[in-house]
C-alpha positions in Angstrom: 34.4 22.9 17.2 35.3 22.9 13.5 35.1 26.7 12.3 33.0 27.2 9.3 31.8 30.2 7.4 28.4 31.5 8.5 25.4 30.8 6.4 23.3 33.6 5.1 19.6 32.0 5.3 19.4 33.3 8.5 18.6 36.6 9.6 16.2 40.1 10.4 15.8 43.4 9.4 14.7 46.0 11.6 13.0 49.0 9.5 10.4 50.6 11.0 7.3 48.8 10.6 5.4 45.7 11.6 8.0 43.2 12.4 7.8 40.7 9.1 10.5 38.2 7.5 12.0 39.0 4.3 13.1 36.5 2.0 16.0 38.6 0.5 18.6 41.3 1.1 21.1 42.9 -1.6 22.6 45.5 -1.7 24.6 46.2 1.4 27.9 47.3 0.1 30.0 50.4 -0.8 33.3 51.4 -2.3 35.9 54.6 -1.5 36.0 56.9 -4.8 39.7 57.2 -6.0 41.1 60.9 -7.0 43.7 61.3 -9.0 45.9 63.9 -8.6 49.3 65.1 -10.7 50.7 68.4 -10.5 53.0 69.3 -13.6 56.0 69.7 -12.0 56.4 66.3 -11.0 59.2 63.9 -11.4 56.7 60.8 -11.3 55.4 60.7 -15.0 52.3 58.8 -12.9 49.1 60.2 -11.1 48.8 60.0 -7.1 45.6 57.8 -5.8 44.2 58.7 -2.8 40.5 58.1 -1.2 37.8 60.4 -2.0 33.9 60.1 -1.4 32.6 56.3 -0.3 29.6 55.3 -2.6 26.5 53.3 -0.8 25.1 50.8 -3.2 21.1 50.9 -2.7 19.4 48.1 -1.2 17.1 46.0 -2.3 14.8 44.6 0.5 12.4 41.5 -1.1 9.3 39.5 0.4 6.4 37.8 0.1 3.3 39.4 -0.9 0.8 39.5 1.9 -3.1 40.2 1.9 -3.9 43.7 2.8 -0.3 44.5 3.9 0.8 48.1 2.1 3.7 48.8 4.2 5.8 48.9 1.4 3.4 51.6 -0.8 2.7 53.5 2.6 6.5 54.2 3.1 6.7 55.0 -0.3 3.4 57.2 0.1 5.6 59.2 2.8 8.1 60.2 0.2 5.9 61.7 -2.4 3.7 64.0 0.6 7.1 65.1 1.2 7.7 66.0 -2.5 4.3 68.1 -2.6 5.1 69.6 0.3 2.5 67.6 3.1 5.6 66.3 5.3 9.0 67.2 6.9 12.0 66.0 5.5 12.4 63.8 8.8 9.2 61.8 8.7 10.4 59.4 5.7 13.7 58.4 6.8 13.9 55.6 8.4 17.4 53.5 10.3 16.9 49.8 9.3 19.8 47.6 11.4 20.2 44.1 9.6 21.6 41.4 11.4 23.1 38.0 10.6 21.8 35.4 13.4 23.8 32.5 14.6 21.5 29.1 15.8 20.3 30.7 19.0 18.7 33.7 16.7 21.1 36.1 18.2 23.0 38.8 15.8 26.4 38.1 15.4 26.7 40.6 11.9 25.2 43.7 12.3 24.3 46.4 9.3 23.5 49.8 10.2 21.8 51.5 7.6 20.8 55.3 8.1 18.5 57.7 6.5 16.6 55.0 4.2 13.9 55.8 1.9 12.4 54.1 -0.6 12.6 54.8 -4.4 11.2 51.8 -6.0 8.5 49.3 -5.3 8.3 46.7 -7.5 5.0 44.6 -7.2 5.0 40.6 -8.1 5.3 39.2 -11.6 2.1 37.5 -12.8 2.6 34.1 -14.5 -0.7 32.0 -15.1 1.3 28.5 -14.9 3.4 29.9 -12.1 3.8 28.1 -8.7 6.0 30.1 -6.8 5.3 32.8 -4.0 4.0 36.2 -5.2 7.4 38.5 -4.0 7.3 41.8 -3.9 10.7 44.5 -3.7 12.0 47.6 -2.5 14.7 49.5 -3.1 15.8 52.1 -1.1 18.7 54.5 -0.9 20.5 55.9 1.8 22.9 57.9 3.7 25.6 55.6 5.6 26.6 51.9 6.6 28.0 50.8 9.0 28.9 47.1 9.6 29.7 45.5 13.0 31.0 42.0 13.2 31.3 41.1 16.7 
C-alpha cells in the first residue's frame, strides 16, 4: 500500500450541540512565546531564548445556514447572560474534539479543544446574483489544544 498524505475533506467536530457537518475548520494552531533574557555581566554580547507562554490561535468553525437552526446565536446567547450576570462561568464553555477520519469514518487525527466559547458569529453574505450556499461562522477562543495523531 502506497503511503500518501491524508486528505482534509474528511472529518467531525464534536461541540456540544445537535450533531451537524461543518464545511470548514481554521484555526487549530498555536506557537511557544520566546523570552529573552541577558543579564549585564555576560560574556555573550547575545540574548538567551527560551520558551515562555504557548499562544492558541482562535478557531473559526464554518457551515451552512440552516432553517430555524440558532445553535450558533444560542451559544453565543450563553456568553452575554453570563456577562449580565444570569449564568455561571461554567455553563458556556464547551470541549469540542475534532477529528480527521480515514475511509471507514474512523478518527485517526484527533484535536482536543477545551474551554471554548464563542466571540463572533458572523451570518451569510447576501448577493442577489449569488449561487452558492448561504455559510455562516463562528469563531471561538479557548483555553488548550491538544493534538493526538494515532
Amino acid at each position: 500500500m502506497a503511503d500518501y498524505p491524508l486528505p482534509k475533506f474528511h472529518f467531525q467536530v464534536e461541540w456540544g450541540g445537535t450533531k451537524i457537518g461543518f464545511t470548514e475548520v481554521s484555526g487549530l494552531d498555536f506557537e511557544t512565546e520566546v523570552i529573552e533574557y541577558r543579564h549585564g555581566a555576560s560574556p555573550e554580547y547575545n540574548k538567551t531564548k527560551q520558551p515562555g507562554l504557548t499562544k492558541y490561535s482562535n478557531i473559526t468553525l464554518k457551515r451552512g445556514t440552516f432553517k430555524s437552526d440558532n445553535e450558533y446565536y444560542d451559544w453565543w446567547k450563553e456568553t452575554r447572560l453570563f456577562e449580565e450576570g444570569g449564568s455561571t462561568g461554567s455553563t458556556y464553555r464547551r470541549d469540542l474534539t475534532i477529528s480527521l477520519l480515514n475511509e471507514n469514518h474512523e478518527p485517526i487525527i484527533i484535536w482536543k479543544v477545551k474551554n471554548a466559547w464563542p466571540t463572533k458569529i458572523q451570518s451569510t453574505d447576501l448577493k442577489a446574483d449569488g449561487n452558492e450556499v448561504a455559510i455562516e461562522s463562528m469563531e471561538i477562543v479557548h483555553e488548550g489544544l491538544v493534538v493526538q495523531n494515532d
